[in-house]
N, C-alpha and C positions, 0 to 999 in steps of 0.2 A: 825618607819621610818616616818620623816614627808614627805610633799607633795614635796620637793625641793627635798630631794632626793630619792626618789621614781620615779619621775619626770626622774633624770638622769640614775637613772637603768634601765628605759621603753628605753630611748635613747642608754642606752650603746647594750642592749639586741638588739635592732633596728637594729643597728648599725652591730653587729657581723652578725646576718642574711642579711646584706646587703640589707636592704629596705628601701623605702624612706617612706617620714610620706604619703602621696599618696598610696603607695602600703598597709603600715599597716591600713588604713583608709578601702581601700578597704576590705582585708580580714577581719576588723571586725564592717565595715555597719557606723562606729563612723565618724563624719567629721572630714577631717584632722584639722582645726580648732581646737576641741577639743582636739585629740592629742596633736596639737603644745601647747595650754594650758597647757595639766597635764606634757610635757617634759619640760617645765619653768615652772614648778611649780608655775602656777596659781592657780589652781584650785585644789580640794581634789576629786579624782574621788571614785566615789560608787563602791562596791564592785561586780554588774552587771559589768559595764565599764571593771572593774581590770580582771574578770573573762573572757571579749570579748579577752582581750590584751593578756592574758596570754596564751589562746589559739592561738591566730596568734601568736606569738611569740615563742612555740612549748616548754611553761616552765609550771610550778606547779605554781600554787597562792603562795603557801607559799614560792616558791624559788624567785617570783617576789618582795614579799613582806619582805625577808629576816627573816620569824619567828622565826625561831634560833637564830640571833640575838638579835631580836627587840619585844620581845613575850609583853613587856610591856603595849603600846597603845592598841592594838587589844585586850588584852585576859585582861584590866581592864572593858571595855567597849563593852556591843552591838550597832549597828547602832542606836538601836530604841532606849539607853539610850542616844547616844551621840545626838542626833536629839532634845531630850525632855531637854537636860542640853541645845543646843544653842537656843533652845526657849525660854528659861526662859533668857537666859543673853539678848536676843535681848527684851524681854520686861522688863530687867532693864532701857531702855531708851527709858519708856515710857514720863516720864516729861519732856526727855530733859537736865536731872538732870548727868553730867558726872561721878560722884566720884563713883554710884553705878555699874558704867557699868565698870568701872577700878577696881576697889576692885571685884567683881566677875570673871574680867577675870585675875589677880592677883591668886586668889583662885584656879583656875579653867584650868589656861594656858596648866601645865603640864598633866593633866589626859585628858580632852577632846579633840580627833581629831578637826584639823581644826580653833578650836580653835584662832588661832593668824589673821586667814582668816576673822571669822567674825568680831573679833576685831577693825580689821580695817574697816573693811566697816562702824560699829557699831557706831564707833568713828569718823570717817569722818562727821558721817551722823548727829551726834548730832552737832560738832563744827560747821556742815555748821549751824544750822540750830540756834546757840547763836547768831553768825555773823548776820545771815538775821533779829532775831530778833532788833537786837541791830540799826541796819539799820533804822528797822521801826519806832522803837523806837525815832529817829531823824525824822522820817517823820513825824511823828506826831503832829508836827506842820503843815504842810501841810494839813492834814485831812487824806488824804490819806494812812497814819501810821497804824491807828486803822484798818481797813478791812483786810490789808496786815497782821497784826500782829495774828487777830483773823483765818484768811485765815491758814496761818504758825503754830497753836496751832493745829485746827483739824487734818490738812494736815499731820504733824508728830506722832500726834498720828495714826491716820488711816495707815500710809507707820508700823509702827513699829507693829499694831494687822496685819495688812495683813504679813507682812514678816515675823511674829511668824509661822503664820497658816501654810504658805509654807518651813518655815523649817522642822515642824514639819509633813510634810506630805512628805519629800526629795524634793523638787520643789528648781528649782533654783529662788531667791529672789534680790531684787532688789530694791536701796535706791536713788530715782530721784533727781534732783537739790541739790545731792553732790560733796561737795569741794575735791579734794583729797588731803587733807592737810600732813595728815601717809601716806606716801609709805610705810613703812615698822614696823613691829611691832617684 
């Protein structure tokens, strides 16, 4: 089950019990914020989260999560492998270099949770960061070019080892002065 609908079975389940994202917040400690997230399927909630919901909601993990169905994603994958596969794809773009980070999530799309979530962030984050070069690139007559450009080479490398480390450790991760160019993948 991905996150979109998953998302709308926390809603529909919500829903039957007649509470609001307020109330289901309350019973289980999450901000409603995040709720509203994982019911628009923003976000991929952890299996902690899935386990709070499932309980205020008065259902089984597995009836929340449809296993019968869906035995696919879950039962290819532990958290702690699907953690160490989006590590590795987010330091595909390490250069900046885009085709390795498309060909691995190519490879990669159908088996790894979440999967299409990093994608895009991953992908935003490298295209912003051609543009900015390319920018500088034209500054560079100015003088001003060079510092920006070399500024932009550290800067992306550094955002892609810290946002490895915090996947790989479940942290929510975070790719600054990106374009949202993908809304959707």
């Amino acid at each position: 089950m991905d996150q979109i609908e998953l998302g709308k079975k926390i809603h529909e389940l919500r829903k039957l019990k007649g509470l609001t994202q307020e109330e289901l917040s309350d019973r289980t400690g999450l901000s409603t914020r995040t709720i509203q997230r994982i019911e628009n399927g923003e976000v991929y909630a952890r299996t902690y989260t899935l386990n709070k919901l499932a309980d205020a909601l008065q259902v089984e993990l597995s009836e929340l999560l449809n296993v019968e169905e869906d035995d696919g994603l879950r039962n290819k994958m532990s958290d702690n492998d699907t953690r160490k596969w989006l590590a590795l794809f987010h330091l595909s773009g390490l250069f900046t270099l885009i085709a390795p980070s498309i060909i691995f999530w190519i490879i990669k799309r159908d088996d790894v949770p979440a999967m299409n979530e990093h994608a895009k962030n991953i992908l935003n984050f490298q295209l912003s960061m051609i543009i900015y070069f390319i920018i500088s690139g034209f500054l560079v007559f100015l003088i001003i070019g060079l510092p920006i450009a070399i500024f932009l080479a550290i800067f992306s490398q550094l955002m892609v080892i810290i946002n490895c480390i915090k996947v790989l450790q479940g942290s929510i991760y975070r790719y600054p002065l990106t374009i949202q160019i993908l809304k959707n993948i």
